[in-house]
C-alpha positions in Angstrom: -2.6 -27.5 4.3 -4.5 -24.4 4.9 -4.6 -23.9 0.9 -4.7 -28.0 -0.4 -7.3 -28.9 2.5 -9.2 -25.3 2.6 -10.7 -22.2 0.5 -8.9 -19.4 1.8 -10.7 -16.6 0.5 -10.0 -13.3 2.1 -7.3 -12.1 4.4 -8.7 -8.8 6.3 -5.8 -7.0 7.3 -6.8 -4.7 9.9 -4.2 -1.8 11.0 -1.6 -1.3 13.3 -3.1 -0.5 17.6 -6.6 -3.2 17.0 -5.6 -5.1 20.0 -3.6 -2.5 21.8 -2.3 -3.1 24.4 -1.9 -6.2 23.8 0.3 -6.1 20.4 1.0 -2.5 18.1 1.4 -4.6 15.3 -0.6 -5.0 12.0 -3.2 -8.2 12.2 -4.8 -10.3 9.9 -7.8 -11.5 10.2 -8.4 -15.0 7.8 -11.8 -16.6 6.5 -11.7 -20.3 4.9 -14.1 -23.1 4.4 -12.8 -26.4 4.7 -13.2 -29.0 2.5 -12.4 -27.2 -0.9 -9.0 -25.9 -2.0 -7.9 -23.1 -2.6 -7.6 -20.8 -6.1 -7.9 -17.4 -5.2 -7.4 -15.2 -2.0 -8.9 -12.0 -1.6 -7.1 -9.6 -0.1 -8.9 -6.5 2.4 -7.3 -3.7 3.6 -9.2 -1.8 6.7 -8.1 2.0 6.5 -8.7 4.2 9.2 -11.6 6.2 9.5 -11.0 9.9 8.8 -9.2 11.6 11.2 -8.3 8.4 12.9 -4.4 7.7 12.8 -4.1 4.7 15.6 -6.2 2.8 17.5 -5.8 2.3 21.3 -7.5 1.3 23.9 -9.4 4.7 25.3 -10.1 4.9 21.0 -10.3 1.1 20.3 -12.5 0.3 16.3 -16.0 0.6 16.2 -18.4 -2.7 14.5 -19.6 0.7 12.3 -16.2 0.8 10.7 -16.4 -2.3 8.9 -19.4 -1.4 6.8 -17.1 -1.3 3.7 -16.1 -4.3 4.3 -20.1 -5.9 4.5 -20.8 -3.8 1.3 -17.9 -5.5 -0.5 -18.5 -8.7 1.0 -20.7 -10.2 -1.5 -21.9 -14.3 -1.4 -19.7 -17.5 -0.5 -21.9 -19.2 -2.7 -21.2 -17.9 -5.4 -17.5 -17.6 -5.2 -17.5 -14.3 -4.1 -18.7 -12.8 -8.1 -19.6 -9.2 -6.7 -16.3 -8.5 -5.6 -14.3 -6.0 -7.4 -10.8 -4.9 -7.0 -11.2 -1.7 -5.3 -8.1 0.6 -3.5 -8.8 -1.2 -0.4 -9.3 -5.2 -2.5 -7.2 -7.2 -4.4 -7.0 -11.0 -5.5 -3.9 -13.0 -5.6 -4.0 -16.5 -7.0 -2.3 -19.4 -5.2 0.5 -19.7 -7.8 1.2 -16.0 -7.1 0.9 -17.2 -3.0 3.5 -20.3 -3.5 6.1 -18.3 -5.7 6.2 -16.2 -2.6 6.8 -19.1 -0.4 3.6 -18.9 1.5 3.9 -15.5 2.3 1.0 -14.1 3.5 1.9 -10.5 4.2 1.1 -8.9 0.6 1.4 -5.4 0.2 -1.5 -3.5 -1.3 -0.7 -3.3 -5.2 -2.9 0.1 -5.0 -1.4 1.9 -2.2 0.0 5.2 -3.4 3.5 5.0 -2.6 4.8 7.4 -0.1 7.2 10.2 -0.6 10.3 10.4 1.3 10.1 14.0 3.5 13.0 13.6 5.8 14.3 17.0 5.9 18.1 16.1 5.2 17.3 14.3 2.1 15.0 17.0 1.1 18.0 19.8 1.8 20.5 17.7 0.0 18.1 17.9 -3.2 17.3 21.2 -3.1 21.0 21.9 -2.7 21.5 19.2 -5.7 19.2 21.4 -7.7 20.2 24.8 -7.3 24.1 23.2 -8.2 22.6 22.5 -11.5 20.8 25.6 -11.9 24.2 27.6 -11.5 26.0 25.1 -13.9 23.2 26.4 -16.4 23.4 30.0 -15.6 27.5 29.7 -16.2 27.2 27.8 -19.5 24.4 30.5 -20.7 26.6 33.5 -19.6 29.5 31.7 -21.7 27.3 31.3 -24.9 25.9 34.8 -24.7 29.0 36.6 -24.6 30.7 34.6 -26.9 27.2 35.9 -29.4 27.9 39.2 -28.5 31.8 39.0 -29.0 30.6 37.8 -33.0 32.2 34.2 -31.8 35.7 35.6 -30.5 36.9 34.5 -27.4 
């Protein structure tokens, strides 16, 4: 309904600790006119401000922090022509939406994906790689004395 019977044209997702204490969780904020269906959703993600790594509520968001959102914003009227795909913005077409079954929670397409540091795995591939690095250093000591042998075992 929300798509047949309404424009659904952006989905704000703000991060985790807005309504602390109320819920930790990741929110979405969505905007729609009624009255016109649905062919595109815009998708925005709020980062943090720098140095900012939750919200609370002694350090709840400011209004100031969603200037990049008003600069990206652009005119309703126009279906939205000055937006651009940025790190934070991306668009999703409702065919994209339904083969998802509805599903809402996109993940950014332009988030840099995030390195696994636990220390264990980390351990085991250094370990991994100094194994290999010894299996090299046997095979090279094997090929140099068999040169300096002239080939004889």
């Amino acid at each position: 309904m929300l798509l047949n019977e309404c424009n659904l044209h952006t989905i704000v997702r703000l991060p985790n600790g807005v309504f602390n204490p109320y819920t930790g969780i990741k929110t979405n904020i969505l905007f729609f006119t009624k009255g016109e269906s649905t062919k595109d959703v815009w998708f925005y993600e709020h980062p943090y401000p720098e140095g900012v790594k939750n919200y609370n509520k002694s350090k709840p968001m400011q209004f100031e922090e969603f200037q990049s959102e008003i600069d990206w914003w652009g005119d309703e009227a126009d279906g939205f022509k000055a937006r651009k795909e940025t790190n934070q913005a991306w668009k999703r077409s409702v065919e994209y939406l339904e083969g998802r079954g509805y599903n809402f929670d996109d993940k950014n397409p332009y988030e840099v994906l995030k390195k696994d540091l636990n220390p264990d795995d980390l351990l085991q591939k250094y370990q991994d790689a100094q194994d290999d690095i010894q299996k090299l250093r046997d095979q090279l000591k094997i090929i140099l004395a068999d040169a300096l042998n002239g080939g004889r075992p």
